[in-house]
C-alpha positions as CSV (number, residue, x, y, z in Angstrom):
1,X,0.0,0.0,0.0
2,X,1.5,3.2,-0.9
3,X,1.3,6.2,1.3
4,X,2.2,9.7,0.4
5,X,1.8,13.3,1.9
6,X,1.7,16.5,0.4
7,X,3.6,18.0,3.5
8,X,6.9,15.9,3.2
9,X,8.0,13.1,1.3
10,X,9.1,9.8,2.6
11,X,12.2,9.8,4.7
12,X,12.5,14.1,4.8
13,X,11.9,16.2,7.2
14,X,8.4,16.9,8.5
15,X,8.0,20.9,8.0
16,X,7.9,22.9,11.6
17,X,3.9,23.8,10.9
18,X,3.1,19.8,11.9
19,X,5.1,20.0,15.2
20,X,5.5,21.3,18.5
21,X,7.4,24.3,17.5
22,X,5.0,25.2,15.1
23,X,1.2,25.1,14.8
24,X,0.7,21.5,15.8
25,X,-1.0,20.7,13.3
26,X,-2.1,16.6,11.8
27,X,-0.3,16.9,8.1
28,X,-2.5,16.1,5.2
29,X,-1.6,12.2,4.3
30,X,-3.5,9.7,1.8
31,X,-2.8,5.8,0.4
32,X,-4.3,3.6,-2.1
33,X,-7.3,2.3,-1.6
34,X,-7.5,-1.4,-1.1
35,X,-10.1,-3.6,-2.2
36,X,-12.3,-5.1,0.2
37,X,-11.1,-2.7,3.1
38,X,-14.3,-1.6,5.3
39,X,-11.9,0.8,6.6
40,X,-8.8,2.3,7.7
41,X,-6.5,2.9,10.5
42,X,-3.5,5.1,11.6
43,X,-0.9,5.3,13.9
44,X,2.2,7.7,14.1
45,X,5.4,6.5,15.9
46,X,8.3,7.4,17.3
47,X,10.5,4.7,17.8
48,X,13.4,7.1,18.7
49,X,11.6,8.3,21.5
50,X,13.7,8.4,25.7
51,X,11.5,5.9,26.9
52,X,10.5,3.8,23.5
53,X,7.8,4.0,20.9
54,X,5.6,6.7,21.4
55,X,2.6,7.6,20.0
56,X,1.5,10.6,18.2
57,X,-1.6,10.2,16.8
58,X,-4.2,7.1,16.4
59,X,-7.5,7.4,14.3
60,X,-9.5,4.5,12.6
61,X,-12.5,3.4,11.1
62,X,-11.4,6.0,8.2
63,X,-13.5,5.3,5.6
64,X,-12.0,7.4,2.3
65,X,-8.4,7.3,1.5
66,X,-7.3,10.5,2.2
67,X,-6.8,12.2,5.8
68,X,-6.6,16.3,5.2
69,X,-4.5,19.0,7.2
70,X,-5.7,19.8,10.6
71,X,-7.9,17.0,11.8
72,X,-9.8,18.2,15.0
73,X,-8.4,17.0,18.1
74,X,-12.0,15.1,19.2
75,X,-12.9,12.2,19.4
76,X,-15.7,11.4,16.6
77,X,-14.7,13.0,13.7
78,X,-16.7,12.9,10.4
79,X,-13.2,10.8,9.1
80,X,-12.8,8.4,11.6
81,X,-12.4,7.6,15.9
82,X,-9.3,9.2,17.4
83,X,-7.8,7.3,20.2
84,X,-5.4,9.0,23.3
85,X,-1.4,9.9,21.9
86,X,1.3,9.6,24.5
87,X,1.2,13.3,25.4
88,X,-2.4,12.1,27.4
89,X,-4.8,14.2,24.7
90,X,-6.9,12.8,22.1
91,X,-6.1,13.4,18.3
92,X,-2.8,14.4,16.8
93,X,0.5,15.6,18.5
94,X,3.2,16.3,16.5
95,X,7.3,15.8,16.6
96,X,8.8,17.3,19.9
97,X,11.6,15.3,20.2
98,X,13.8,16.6,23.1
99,X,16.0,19.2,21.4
100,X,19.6,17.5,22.5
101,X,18.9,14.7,20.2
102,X,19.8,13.7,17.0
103,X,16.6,14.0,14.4
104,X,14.1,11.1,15.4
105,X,11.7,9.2,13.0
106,X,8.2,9.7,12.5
107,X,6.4,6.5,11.2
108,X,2.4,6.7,9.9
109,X,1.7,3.7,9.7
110,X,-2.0,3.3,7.6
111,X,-3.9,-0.2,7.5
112,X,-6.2,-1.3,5.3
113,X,-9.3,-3.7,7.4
114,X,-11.8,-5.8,6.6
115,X,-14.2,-4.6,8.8
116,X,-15.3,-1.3,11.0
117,X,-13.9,-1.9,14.6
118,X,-16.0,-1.2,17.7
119,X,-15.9,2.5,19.3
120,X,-13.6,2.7,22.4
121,X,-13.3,5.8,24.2
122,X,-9.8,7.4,24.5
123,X,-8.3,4.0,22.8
124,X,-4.2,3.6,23.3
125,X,-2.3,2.3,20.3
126,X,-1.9,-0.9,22.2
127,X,-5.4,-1.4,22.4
128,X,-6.5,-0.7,18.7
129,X,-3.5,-3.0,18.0
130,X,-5.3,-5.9,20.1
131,X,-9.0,-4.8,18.0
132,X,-6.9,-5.3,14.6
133,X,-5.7,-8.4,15.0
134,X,-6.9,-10.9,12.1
135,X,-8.4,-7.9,10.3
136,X,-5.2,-6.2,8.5
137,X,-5.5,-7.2,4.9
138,X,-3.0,-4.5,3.8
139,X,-0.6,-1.8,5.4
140,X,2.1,0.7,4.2
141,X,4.3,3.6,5.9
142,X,5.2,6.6,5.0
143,X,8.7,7.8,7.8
144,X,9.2,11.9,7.8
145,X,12.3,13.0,10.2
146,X,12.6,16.3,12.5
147,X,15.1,17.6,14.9
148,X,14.2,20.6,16.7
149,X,16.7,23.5,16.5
């Protein structure tokens, strides 16, 4: 499954609007549609992260192909469900990597299921994991970098 974003491409760095030290902001990304998905799902990592992989933004039961700039940070969105990141809010939070390190990754990770999944309030990325499990009939990534200055 191809993914693709009109704010970076794979592997460069994520523009300061879609991070901490800018307006925060989801970027706009999209992927090819699969067929026979019901819907989709997204995660964002950080696998570079002090303490391990952590989360920056989950949403599922996306039903088009195509997530736009600027999602709402709610829960129920017209485009899909959006679980609890790793800062403890709901909806997208973008690269804030400690600004001693060396750039980290950035990994949106979009899967294609064969069904819609049932509606959990503030859902972790562990827990949506668990809820995909047997469903994933396709997935793809698209990795942007940042450093902060």
């Amino acid at each position: 499954m191809n993914i693709k974003s009109s704010a970076f491409k794979n592997e460069d760095f994520i523009p300061v609007r879609y991070t901490c030290d800018g307006e925060d902001i989801s970027p706009e990304i999209e992927w090819d549609p699969v067929q026979n998905a019901k819907s989709y799902a997204l995660i964002v990592e950080d696998p570079d992260a002090p303490g391990g992989i952590f989360i920056h933004w989950i949403i599922y039961n996306i039903k088009g192909t195509k997530l736009p700039e600027n999602v709402k940070k709610v829960e129920k969105t017209e485009l899909g469900i959006q679980g609890e990141n790793d800062f403890g809010k709901i909806g997208y939070g973008g690269p804030c990597p400690p600004r001693t390190h060396p750039p980290h990754r950035y990994y949106f990770y979009v899967y294609a299921l064969d069904t819609e999944l049932p509606e959990r309030s503030r859902i972790t990325a562990d827990e949506l994991k668990n809820l995909m499990k047997g469903h994933i009939i396709d997935q793809g990534v698209i990795m942007g970098k940042y450093k902060r200055k």
